[in-house]
LOKEDO-7380 format. One line per 3 residues: number of its first residue (from 0); their letters; for each residue x, y, z of C-alpha. Coordinates in nm, 3 decimals. Example, Ala and Ser with C-alpha at 12.3 -4.5 7.8 and 13.67 -1.06 7.14 Angstrom:
BEGIN
0) as) 1.230,-0.450,0.780 ~ 1.367,-0.106,0.714
This chain:
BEGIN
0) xxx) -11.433,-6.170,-1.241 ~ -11.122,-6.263,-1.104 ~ -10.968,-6.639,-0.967
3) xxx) -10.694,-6.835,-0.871 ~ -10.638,-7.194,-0.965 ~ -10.473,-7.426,-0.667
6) xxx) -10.370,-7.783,-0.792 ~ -10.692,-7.909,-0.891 ~ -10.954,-7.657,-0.771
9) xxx) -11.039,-7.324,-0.912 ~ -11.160,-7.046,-0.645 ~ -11.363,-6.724,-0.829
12) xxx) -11.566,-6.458,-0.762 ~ -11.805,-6.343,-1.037 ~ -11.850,-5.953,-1.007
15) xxx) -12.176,-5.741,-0.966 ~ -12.330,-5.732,-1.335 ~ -12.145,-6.060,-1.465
18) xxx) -12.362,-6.354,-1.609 ~ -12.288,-6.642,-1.457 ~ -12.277,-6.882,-1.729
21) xxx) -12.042,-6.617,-1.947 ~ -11.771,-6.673,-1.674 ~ -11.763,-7.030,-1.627
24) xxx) -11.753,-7.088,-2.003 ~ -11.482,-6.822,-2.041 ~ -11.282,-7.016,-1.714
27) xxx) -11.386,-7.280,-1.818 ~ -11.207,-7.275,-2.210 ~ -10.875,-7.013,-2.036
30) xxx) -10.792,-7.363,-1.826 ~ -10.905,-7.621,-2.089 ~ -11.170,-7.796,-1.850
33) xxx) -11.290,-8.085,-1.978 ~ -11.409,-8.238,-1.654 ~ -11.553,-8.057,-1.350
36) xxx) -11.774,-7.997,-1.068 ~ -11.896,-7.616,-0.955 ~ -12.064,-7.507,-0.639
39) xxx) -12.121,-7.162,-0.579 ~ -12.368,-6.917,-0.311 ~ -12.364,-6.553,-0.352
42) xxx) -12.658,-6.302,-0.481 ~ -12.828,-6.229,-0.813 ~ -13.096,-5.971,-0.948
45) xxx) -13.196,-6.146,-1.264 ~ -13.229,-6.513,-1.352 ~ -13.389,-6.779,-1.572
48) xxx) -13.414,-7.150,-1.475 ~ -13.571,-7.419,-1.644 ~ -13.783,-7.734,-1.525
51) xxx) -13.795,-8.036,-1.784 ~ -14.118,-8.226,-1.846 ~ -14.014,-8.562,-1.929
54) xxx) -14.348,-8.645,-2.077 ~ -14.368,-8.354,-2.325 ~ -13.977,-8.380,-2.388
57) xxx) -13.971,-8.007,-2.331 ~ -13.802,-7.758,-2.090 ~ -14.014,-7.416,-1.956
60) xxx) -13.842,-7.123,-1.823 ~ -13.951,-6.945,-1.554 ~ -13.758,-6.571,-1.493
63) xxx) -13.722,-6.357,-1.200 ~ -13.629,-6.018,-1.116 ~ -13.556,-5.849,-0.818
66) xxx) -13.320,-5.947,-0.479 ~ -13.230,-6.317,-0.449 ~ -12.974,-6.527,-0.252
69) xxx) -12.812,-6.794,-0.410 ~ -12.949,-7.065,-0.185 ~ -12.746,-7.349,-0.392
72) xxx) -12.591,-7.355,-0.723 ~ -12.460,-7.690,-0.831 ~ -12.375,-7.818,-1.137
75) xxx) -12.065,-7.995,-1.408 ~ -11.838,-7.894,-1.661 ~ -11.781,-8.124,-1.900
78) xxx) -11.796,-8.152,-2.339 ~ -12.045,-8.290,-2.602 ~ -11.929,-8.373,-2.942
81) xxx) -11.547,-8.278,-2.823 ~ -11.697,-7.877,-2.727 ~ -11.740,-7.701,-2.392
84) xxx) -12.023,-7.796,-2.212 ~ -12.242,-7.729,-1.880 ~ -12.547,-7.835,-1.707
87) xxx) -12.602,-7.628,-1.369 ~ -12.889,-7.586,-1.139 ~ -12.953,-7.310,-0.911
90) xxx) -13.198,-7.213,-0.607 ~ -13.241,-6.881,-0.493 ~ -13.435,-6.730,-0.229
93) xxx) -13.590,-6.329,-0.191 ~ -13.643,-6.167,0.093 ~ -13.968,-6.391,0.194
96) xxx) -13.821,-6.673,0.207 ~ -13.979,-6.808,-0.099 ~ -13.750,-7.021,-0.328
99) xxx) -13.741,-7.083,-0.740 ~ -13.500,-7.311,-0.908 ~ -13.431,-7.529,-1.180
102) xxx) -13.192,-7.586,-1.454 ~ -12.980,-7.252,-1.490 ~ -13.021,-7.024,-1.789
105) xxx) -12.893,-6.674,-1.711 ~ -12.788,-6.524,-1.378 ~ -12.651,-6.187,-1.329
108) xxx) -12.512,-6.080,-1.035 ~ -12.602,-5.849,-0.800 ~ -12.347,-5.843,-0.563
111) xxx) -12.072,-6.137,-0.587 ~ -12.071,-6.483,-0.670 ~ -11.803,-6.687,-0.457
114) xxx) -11.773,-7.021,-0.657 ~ -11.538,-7.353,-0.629 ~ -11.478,-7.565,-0.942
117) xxx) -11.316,-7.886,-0.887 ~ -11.165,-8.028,-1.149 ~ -11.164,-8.420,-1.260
120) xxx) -10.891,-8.595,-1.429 ~ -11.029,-8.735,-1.709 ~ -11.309,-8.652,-1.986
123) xxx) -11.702,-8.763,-2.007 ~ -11.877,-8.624,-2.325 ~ -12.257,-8.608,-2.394
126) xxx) -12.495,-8.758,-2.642 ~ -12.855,-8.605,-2.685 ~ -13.095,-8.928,-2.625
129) xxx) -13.401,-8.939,-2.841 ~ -13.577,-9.117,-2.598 ~ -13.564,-8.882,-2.283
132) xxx) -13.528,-8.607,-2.481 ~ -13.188,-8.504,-2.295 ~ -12.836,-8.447,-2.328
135) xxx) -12.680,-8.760,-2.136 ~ -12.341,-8.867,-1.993 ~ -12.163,-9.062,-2.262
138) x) -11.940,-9.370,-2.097
């Protein structure tokens, strides 16, 4: 992985191999983000996304292998309980067109990963809320 950091946005490209996740928590803790937004395209081989059943309070993972796109990844950098913290979703497509998403897990590159972080001025922390069953924005 390599990036460069202008004013308040962060350009990066996560190498062939590289998990996702790993990199924006290690750029995430090297420029002491406490705020953010991320969008990022790019290809992956491997990757595990969650859907949330608010019902049954409970998330279930669905993983794929093989060749994907990165159709949209999308997601925030921000802390619970004063502590690095993300919640990202991601689409990807293979070669059919079909495509699986949901909350991201894991993704490991399979070619690059060209992603833009924005970062916020300011700090929102998270509370888990016993009654959704969720991590929440805490105002």
């Amino acid at each position: 992985m390599e990036y460069r950091k202008f004013n308040n946005t962060i350009i990066a490209r996560i190498d062939k191999g590289e998990d996702i996740l790993e990199k924006v928590k290690e750029i995430a803790l090297e420029e002491n983000i406490k705020l953010a937004s991320i969008n990022a395209l790019g290809a992956v081989s491997h990757f595990i996304v969650g859907v949330f059943k608010v019902d049954e309070k409970k998330y279930y993972s669905n993983e794929f292998k093989g060749t994907f796109e990165i159709v949209s990844l999308t997601g925030t950098i921000n802390t619970m309980n004063d502590e690095f913290y993300t919640h990202i979703h991601m689409s990807a497509g293979n070669d059919k067109g079909d495509v699986f998403g949901g909350h991201l897990n894991k993704a490991i590159v399979s070619a690059t990963c060209e992603m833009i972080i924005n970062i916020i001025d300011g700090k929102v922390d998270r509370y888990f809320d016993e009654e959704i069953g969720l991590n929440l924005f805490k105002f």
